[in-house]
DOMISE-439434 format. One record per residue (C-alpha): chain; residue number from 1; residue in three letters; x, y, z. Coordinates in pm, 1 decimal. Layout:
N
 cadena num residuo        u        v        w
      A NUM     ALA        X        Y        Z
...
***
This chain:
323
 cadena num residuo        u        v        w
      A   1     UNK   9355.8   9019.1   6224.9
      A   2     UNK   9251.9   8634.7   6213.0
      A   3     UNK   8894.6   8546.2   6071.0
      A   4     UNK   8708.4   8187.9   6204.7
      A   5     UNK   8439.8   8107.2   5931.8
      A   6     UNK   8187.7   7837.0   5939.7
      A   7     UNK   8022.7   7741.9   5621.9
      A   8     UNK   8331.0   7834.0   5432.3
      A   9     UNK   8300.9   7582.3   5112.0
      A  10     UNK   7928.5   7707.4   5057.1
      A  11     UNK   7855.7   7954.2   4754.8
      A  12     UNK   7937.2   8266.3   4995.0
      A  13     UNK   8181.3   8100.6   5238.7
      A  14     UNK   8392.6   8022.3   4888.1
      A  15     UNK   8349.9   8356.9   4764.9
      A  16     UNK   8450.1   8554.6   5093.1
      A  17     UNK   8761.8   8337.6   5201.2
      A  18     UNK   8933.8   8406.0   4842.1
      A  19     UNK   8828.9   8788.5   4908.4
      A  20     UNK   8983.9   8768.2   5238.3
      A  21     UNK   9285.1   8584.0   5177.5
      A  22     UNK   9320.3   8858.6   4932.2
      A  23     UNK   9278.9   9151.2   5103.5
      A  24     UNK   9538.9   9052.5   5389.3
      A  25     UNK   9349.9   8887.8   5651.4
      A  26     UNK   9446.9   8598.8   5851.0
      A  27     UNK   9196.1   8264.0   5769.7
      A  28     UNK   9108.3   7991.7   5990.7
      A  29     UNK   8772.0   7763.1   5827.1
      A  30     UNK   8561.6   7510.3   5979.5
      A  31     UNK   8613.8   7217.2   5754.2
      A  32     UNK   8393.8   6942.0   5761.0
      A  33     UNK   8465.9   6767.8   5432.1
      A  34     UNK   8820.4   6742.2   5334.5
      A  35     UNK   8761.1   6674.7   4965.5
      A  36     UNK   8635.1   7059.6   4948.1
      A  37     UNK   8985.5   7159.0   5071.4
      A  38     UNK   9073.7   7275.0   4715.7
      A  39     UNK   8817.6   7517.9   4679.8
      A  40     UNK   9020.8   7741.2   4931.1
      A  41     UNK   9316.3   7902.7   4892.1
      A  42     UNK   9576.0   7697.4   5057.8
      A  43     UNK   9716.1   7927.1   5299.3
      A  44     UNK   9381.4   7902.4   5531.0
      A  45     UNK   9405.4   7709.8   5829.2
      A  46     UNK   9161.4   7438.9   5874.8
      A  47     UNK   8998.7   7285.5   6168.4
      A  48     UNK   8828.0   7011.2   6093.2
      A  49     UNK   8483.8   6854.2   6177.4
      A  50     UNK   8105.9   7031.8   6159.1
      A  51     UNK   7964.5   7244.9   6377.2
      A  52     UNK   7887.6   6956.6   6637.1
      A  53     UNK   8234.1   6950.5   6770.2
      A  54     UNK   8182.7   7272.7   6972.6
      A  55     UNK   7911.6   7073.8   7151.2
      A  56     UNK   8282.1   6919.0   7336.9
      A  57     UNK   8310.9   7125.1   7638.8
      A  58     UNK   8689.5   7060.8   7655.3
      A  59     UNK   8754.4   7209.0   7343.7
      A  60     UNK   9023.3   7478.0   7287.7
      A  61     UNK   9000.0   7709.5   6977.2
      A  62     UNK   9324.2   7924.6   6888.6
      A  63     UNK   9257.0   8281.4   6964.3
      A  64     UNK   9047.0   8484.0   6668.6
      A  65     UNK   8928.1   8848.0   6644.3
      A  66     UNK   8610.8   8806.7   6429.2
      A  67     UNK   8382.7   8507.5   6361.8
      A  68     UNK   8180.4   8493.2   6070.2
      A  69     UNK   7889.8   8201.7   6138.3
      A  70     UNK   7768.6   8127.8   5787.4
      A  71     UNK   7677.0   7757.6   5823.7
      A  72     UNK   7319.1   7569.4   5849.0
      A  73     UNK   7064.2   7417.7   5711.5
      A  74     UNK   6893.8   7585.5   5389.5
      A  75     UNK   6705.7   7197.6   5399.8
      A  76     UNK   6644.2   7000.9   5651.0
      A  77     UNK   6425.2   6693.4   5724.0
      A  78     UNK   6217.8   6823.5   6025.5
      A  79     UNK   6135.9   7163.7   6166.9
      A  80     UNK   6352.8   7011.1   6462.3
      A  81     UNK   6613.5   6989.7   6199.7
      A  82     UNK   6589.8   7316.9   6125.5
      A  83     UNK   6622.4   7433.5   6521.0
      A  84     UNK   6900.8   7162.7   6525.3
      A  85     UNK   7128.9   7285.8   6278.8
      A  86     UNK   7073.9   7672.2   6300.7
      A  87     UNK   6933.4   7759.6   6674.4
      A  88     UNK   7123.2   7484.6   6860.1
      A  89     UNK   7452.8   7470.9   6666.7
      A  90     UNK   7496.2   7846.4   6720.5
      A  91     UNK   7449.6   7845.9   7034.9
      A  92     UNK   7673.4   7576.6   7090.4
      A  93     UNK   7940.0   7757.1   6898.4
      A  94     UNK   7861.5   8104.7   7072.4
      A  95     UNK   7964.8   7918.3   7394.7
      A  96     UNK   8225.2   7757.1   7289.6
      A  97     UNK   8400.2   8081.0   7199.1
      A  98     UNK   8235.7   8190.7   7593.3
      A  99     UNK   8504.0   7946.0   7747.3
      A 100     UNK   8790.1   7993.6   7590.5
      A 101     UNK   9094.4   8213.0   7715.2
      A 102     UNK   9071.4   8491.1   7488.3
      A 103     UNK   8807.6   8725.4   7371.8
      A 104     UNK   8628.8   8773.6   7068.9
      A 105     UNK   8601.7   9090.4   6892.0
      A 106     UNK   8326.1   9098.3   6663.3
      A 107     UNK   8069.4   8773.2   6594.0
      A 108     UNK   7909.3   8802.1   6257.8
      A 109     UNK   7601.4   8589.9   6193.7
      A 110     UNK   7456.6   8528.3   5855.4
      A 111     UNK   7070.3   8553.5   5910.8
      A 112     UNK   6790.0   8556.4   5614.9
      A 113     UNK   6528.7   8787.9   5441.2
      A 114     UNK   6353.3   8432.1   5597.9
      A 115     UNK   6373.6   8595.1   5962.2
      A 116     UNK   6184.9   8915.3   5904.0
      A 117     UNK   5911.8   8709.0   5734.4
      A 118     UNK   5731.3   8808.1   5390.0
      A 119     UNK   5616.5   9170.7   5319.7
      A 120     UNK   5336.4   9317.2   5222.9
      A 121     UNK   5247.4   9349.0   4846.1
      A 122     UNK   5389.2   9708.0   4761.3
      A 123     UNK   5548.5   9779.3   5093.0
      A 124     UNK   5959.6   9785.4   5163.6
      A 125     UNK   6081.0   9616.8   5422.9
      A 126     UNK   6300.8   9807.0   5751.0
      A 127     UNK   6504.6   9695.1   6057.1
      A 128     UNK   6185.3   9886.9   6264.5
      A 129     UNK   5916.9   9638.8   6164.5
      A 130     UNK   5843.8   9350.5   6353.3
      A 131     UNK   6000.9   9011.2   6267.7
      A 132     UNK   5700.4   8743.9   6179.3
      A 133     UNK   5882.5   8445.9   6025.7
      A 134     UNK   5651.1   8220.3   5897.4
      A 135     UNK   5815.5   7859.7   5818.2
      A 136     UNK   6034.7   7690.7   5996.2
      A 137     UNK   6374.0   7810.9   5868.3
      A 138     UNK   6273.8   8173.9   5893.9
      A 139     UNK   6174.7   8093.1   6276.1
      A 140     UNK   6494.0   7937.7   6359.9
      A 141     UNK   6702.1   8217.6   6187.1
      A 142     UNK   6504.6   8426.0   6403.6
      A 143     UNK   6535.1   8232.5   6700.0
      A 144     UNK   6941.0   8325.4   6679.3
      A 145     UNK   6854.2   8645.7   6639.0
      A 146     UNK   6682.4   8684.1   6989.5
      A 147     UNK   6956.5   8493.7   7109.2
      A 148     UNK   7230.0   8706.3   6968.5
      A 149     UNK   7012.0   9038.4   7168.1
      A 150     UNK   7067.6   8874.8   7490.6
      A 151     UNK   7466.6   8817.0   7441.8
      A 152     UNK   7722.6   9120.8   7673.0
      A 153     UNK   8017.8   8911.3   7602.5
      A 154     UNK   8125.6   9038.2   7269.6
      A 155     UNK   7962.9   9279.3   6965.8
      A 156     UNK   7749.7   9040.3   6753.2
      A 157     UNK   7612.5   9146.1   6349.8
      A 158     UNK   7323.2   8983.9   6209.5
      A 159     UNK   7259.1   9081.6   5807.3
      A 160     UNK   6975.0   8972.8   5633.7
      A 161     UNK   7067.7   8925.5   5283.9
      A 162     UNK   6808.3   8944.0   4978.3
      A 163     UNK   6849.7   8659.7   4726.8
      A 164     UNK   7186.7   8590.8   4622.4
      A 165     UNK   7327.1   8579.4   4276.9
      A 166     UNK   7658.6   8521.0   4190.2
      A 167     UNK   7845.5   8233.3   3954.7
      A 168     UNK   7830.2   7920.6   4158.4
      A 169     UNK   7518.7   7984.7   4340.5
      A 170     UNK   7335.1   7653.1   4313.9
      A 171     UNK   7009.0   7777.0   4411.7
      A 172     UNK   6968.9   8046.0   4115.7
      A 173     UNK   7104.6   7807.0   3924.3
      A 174     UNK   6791.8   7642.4   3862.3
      A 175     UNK   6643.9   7956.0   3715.3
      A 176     UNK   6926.8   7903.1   3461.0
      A 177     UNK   6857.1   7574.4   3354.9
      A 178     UNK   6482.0   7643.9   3325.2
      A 179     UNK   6544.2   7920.6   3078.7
      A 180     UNK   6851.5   7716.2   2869.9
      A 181     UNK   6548.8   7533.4   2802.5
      A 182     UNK   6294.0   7773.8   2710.7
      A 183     UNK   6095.1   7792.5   3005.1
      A 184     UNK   6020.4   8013.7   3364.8
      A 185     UNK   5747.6   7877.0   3581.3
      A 186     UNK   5589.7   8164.0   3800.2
      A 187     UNK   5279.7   8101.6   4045.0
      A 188     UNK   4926.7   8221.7   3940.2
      A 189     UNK   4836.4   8528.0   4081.0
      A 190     UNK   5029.0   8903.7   4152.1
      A 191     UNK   5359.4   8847.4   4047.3
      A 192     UNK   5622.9   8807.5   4351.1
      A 193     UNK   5830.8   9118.6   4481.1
      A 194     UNK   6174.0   9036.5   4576.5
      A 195     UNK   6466.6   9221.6   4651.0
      A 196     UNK   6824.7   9069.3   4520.3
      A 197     UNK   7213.8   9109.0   4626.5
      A 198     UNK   7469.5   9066.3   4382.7
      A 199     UNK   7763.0   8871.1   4533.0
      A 200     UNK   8036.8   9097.5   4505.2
      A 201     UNK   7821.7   9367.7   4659.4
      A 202     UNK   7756.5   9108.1   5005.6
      A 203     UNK   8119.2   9040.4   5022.8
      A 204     UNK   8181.9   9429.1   5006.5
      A 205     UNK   7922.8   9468.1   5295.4
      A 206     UNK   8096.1   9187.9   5518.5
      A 207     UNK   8448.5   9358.6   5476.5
      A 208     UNK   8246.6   9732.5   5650.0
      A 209     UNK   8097.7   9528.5   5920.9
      A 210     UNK   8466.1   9356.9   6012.3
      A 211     UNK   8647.5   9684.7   5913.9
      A 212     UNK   8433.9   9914.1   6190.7
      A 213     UNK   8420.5   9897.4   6568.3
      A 214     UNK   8071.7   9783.0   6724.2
      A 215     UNK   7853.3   9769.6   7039.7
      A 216     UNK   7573.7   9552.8   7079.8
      A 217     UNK   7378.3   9322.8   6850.0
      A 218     UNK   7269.1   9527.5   6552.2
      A 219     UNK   7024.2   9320.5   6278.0
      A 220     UNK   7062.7   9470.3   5928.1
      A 221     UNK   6938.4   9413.7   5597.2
      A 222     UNK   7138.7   9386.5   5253.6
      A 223     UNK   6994.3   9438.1   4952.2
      A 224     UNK   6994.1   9607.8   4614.9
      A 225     UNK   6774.2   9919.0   4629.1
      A 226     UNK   6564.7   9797.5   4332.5
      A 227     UNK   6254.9   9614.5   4371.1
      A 228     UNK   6199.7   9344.1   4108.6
      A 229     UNK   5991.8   9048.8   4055.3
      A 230     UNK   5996.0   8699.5   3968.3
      A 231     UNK   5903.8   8796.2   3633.3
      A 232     UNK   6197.8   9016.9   3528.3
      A 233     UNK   6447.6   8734.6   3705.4
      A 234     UNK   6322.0   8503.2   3454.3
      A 235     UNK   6319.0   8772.8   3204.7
      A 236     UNK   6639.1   8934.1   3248.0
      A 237     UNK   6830.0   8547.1   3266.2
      A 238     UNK   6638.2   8478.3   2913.8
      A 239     UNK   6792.0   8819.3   2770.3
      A 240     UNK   7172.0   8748.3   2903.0
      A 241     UNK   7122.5   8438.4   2746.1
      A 242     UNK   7000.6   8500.1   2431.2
      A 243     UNK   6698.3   8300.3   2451.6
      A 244     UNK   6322.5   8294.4   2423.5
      A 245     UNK   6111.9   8174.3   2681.4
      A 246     UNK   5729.8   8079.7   2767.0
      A 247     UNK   5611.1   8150.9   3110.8
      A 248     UNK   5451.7   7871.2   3252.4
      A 249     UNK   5176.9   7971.3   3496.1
      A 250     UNK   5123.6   7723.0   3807.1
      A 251     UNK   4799.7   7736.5   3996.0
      A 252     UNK   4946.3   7777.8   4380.7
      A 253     UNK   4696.2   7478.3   4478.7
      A 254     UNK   4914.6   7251.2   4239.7
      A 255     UNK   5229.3   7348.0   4401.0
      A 256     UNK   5107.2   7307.7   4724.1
      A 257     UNK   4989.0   6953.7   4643.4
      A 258     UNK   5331.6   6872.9   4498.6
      A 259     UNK   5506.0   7030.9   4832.9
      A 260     UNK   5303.2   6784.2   5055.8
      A 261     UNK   5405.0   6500.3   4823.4
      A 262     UNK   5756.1   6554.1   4813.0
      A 263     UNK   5756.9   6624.8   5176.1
      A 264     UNK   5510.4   6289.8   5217.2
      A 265     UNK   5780.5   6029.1   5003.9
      A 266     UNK   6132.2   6264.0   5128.6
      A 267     UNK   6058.6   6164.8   5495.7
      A 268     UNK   5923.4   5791.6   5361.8
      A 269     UNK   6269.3   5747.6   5110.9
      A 270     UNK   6524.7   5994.8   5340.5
      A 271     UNK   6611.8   6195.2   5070.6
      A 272     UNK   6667.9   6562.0   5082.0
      A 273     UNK   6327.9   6781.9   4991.8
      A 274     UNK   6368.2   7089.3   4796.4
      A 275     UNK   6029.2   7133.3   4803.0
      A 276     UNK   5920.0   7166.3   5148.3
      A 277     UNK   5681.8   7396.7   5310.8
      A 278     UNK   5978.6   7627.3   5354.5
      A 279     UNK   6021.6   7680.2   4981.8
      A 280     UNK   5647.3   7613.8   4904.1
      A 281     UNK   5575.6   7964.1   5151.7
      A 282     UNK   5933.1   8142.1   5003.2
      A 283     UNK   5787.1   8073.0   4639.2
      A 284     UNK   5420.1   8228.7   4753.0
      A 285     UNK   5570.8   8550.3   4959.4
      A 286     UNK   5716.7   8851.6   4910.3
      A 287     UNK   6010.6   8974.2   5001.6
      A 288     UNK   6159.1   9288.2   4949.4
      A 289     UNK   6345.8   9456.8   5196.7
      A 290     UNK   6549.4   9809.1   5220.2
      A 291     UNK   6909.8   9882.1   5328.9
      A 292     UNK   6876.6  10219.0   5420.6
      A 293     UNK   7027.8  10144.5   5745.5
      A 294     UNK   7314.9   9936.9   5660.1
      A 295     UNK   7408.1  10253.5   5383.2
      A 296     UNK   7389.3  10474.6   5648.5
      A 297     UNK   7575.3  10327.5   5892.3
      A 298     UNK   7822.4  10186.8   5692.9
      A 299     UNK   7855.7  10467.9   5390.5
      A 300     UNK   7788.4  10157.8   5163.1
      A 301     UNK   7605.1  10088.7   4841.3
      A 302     UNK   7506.2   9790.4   4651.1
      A 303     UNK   7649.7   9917.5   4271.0
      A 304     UNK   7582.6   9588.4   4121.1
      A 305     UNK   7220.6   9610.5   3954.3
      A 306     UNK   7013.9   9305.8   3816.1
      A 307     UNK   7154.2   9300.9   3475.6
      A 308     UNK   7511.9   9308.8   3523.9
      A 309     UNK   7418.8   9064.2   3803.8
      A 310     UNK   7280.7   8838.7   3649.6
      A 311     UNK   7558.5   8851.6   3306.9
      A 312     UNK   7839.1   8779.7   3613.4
      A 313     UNK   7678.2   8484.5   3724.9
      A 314     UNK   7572.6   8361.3   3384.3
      A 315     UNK   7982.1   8359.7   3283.0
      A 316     UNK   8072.6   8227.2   3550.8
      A 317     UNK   7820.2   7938.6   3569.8
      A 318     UNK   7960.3   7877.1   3224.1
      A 319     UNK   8355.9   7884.7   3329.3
      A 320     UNK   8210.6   7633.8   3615.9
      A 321     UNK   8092.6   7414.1   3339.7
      A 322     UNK   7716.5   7396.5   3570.4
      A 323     UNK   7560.0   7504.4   3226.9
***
């Protein structure tokens, strides 16, 4: 069986090509920056450029039974950017794969917790409630989504995965760094629900979805089955490192100011925002979600809880040298 994957040198795409490689399967990666060659396992194939090049209507991929569509933009400039680089790019690569000779199998697509929108303080999270993204990342994972329901040519996968954690993962990381030194910063009010995925758990889940046959588009979310909040994150990461920590409480109308000024000088300088209204809304939301579904359908289980989570991703971000 031969694998394409798009967004193969990110903190997932890296994770799942090794696990793949290893388990047998056949790799081809999208590779658009050659000096990230060596974190893959040389045996991959590579075709290079970003996902613009299936914009080329003359383009001929080599045959592949399952695409996995992780790449896109967790940042972007504009809300357009957002549409740009996850609507319109995977669309553009979903008919690409349309025109060529040979048909796909299976089309995996890497959506968010962003596309269901927040939940409700004290409520879980299904597959049956309606989808009401509510920034512009969410939307445009969304936007896929609905695209992906209209598709007959091939079986197509959306998963929803909670937050994260894993070594490498460079937006946890953060969390780390505050705590090394002897800090968390939470927003004033009810503390924020979220549910979490440890990475060796997601990988587990991708390997079901290519492993069994499929009709349709089915949307599913991945996820731990414990609910925690932003409190025991910072909590647990202080315990695993062996460190004490004040909480630092920030009034939500100071963060808000500081989104709209990052957002005001990142589109005056060009630089990359981190703090847009996208992670302004994702720090002020819940989000907790269940995968009741997924474990039914797929007689899977997340067996990776919070603290040996969060001790895997503190050794490795130490072997990485990122702390």
């Amino acid at each position: 069986m031969k694998i394409f994957i798009t967004g193969a040198t990110g903190f997932i795409g890296v994770a799942l090509t090794n696990l793949l490689v290893k388990s047998g399967y056949q790799v081809c990666v999208l590779l658009r920056n050659e000096k990230k060659r060596s974190l893959l396992p040389e045996c991959v194939d590579v075709i290079a450029g970003d996902l613009s090049i299936f914009e080329n209507k003359d383009l001929v991929l080599p045959p592949f039974d399952i695409v996995i569509h992780l790449a896109g933009a967790i940042f972007a400039p504009t809300n357009k950017g957002y549409l740009h680089y996850n609507y319109s790019a995977t669309v553009h690569l979903i008919n690409c794969i349309k025109r060529q000779k040979w048909t796909l199998s299976k089309f995996i697509f890497t959506s968010s917790l962003a596309a269901s929108g927040p939940s409700v303080y004290g409520d879980t999270m299904t597959e049956l409630y309606n989808a009401n993204p509510i920034e512009p990342y969410g939307k445009s994972k969304r936007f896929v989504e609905e695209y992906l329901d209209t598709l007959n040519d091939f079986p197509c996968v959306s998963i929803r995965p909670a937050i994260v954690l894993g070594p490498g993962d460079y937006n946890t990381l953060k969390l780390f760094k505050m705590v090394n030194k002897g800090f968390g910063v939470l927003v004033n009010g009810k503390l924020q629900e979220i549910s979490f995925i440890d990475i060796d758990d997601l990988l587990n889940a991708y390997i079901c979805i290519i492993q069994k046959p499929m009709n349709g588009h089915k949307i599913y979310f991945v996820s731990h089955a414990d609910k925690i909040t932003n409190k025991d994150l910072f909590f647990t990461i202080a315990s695993i490192m062996n460190k004490q920590i004040k909480l630092i409480h920030l009034p939500q109308f100071l963060l808000f100011g500081t989104m709209l000024t990052t957002t005001f000088f990142s589109k005056l300088f060009r630089f990359v925002n981190v703090l847009d209204f996208k992670q302004y809304k994702h720090m002020t939301s819940n989000f907790v979600c269940s995968s009741v579904q997924f474990e039914t359908d797929f007689n899977w289980k997340a067996q990776n809880d919070l603290n040996s989570s969060i001790q895997k991703a503190y050794k490795g971000y130490l072997e990485l040298g990122m702390l």
